[in-house]
C-alpha positions as CSV (number, residue, x, y, z in Angstrom):
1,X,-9.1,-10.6,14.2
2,X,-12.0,-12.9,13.4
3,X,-15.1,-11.5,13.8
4,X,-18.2,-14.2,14.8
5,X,-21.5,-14.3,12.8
6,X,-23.9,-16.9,13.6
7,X,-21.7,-19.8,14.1
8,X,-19.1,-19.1,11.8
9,X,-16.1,-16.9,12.3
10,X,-15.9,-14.1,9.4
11,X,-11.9,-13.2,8.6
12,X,-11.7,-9.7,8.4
13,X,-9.5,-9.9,5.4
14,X,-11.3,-12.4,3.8
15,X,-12.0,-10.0,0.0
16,X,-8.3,-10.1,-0.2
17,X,-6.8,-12.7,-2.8
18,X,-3.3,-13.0,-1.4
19,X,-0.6,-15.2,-4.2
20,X,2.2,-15.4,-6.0
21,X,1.6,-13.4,-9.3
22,X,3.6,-15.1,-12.3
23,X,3.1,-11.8,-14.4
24,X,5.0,-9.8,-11.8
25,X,8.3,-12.4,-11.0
26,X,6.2,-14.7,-9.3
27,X,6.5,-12.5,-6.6
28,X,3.6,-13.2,-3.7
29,X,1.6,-10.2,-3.1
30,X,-1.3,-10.0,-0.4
31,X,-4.1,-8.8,-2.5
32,X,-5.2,-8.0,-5.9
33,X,-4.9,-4.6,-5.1
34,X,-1.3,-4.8,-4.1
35,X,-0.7,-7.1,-7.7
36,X,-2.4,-4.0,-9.8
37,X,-0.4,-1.6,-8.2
38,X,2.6,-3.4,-9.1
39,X,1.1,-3.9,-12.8
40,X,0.2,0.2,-12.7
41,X,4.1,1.0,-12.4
42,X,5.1,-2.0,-14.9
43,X,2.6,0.2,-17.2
44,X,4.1,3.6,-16.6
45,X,8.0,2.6,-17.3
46,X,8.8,2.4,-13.2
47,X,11.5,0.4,-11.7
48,X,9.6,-1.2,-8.1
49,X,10.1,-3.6,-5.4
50,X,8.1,-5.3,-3.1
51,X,8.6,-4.9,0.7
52,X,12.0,-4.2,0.4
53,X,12.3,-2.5,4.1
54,X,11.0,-3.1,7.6
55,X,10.8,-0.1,10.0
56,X,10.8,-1.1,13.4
57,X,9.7,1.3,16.2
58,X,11.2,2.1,19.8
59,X,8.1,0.5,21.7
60,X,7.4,-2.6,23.7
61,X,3.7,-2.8,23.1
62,X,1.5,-3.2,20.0
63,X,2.5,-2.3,16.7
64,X,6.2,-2.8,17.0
65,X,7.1,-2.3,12.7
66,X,5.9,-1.0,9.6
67,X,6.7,-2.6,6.1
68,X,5.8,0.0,3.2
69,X,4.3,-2.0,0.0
70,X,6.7,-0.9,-2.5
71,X,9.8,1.6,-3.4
72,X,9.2,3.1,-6.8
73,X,11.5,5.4,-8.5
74,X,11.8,6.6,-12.3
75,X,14.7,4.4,-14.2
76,X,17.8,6.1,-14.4
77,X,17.1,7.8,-10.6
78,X,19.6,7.0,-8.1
79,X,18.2,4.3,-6.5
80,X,19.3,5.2,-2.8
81,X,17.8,8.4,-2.8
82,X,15.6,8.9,-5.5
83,X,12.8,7.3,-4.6
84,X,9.2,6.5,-2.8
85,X,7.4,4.4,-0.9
86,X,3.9,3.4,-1.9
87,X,1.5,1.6,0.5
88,X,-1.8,-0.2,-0.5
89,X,-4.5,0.7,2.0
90,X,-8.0,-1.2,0.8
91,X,-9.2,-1.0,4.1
92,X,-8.0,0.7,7.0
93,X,-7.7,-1.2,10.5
94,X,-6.4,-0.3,13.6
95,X,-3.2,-1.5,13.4
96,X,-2.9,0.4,10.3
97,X,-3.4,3.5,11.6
98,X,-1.0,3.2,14.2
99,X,1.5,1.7,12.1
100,X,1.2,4.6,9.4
101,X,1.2,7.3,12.9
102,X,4.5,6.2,14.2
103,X,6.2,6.0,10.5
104,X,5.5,9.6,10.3
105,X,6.9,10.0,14.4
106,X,9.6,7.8,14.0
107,X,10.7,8.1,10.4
108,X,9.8,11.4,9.4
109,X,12.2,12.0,6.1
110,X,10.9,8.2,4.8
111,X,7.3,9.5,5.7
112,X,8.0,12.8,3.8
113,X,8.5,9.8,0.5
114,X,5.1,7.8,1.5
115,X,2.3,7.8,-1.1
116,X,-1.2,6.1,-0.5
117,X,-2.7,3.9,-3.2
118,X,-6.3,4.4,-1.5
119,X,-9.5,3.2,-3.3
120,X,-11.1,6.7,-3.8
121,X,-10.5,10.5,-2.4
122,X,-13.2,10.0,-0.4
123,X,-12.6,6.4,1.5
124,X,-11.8,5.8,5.1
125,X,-8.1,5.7,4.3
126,X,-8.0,8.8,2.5
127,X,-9.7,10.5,4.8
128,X,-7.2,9.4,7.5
129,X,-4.3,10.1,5.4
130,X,-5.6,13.7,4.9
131,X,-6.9,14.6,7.9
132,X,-4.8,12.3,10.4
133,X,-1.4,12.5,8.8
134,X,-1.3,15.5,7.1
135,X,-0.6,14.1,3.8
136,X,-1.7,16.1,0.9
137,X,-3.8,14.9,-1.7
138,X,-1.5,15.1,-4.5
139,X,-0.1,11.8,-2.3
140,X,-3.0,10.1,-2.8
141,X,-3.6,7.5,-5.9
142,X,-7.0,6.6,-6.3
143,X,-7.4,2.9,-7.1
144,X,-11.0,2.7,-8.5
145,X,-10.4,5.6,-11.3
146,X,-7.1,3.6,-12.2
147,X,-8.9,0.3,-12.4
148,X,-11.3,1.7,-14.8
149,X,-8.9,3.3,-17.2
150,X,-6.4,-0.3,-17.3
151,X,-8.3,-3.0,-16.9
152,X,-8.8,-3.0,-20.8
153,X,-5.3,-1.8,-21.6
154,X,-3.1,-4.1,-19.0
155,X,-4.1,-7.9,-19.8
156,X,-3.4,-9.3,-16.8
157,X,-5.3,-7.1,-14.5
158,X,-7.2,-8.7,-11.9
């Protein structure tokens, strides 16, 4: 939701460079966060694609879905059941949190898969995934201390 400063409304998501990425397929990905992420397992030899699944939930109100980023697995892993899901959280809103809640309520061997790609240990989102939903920190992928170690070695990171 648009928030109103002065007499201009500020989009919330406004940092976020959504776009088709010709490096990656010319696939269209949200944010330059979601693009690196993509270029991250390109890097390590990992087979991924791009909101390949909708979960929808069994309520009437509010967030009624969840859509993980991506499903990673290894090449040569069965690709029906050896794999995870990855989402991107940059920043954490509301509807995140809920979303994220009633995966793991809903959807709890998919959940057990989930990974966060989080901009440090110690952001909002990791906080939440920790402390909220129970995820461990060994689920965690911190985005800042990736970007500094590929933005040299991966060309077209953003």
């Amino acid at each position: 939701m648009a928030r109103k400063r002065g007499r201009r409304f500020i989009h919330p998501y406004r940092h976020v460079q959504g776009g088709r990425r010709p490096d990656l397929g010319n696939v269209y990905f949200r944010s330059k966060m979601e693009a690196n992420a993509a270029r991250y397992f390109e890097y390590l030899g990992l087979r991924w694609e791009h909101e390949p699944q909708q979960f929808d939930f069994p309520v009437k109100r509010g967030t009624v879905s969840f859509t993980p980023d991506f499903r990673v697995w290894e090449p040569g892993k069965d690709k029906e059941k050896d794999y995870k899901w990855v989402e991107v959280k940059g920043r954490l809103d509301q509807k995140s949190r809920t979303a994220l809640k009633r995966f793991r309520k809903y959807y709890p061997e998919e959940f057990r898969r989930l990974h966060l790609m989080v901009q440090s240990y110690r952001s909002q989102a990791a906080l939440f995934a920790v402390e909220e939903l129970g995820l461990s920190p060994e689920r965690l992928i911190p985005y800042a201390q990736l970007a500094r170690q590929l933005k040299g070695l991966i060309e077209t990171w953003e």
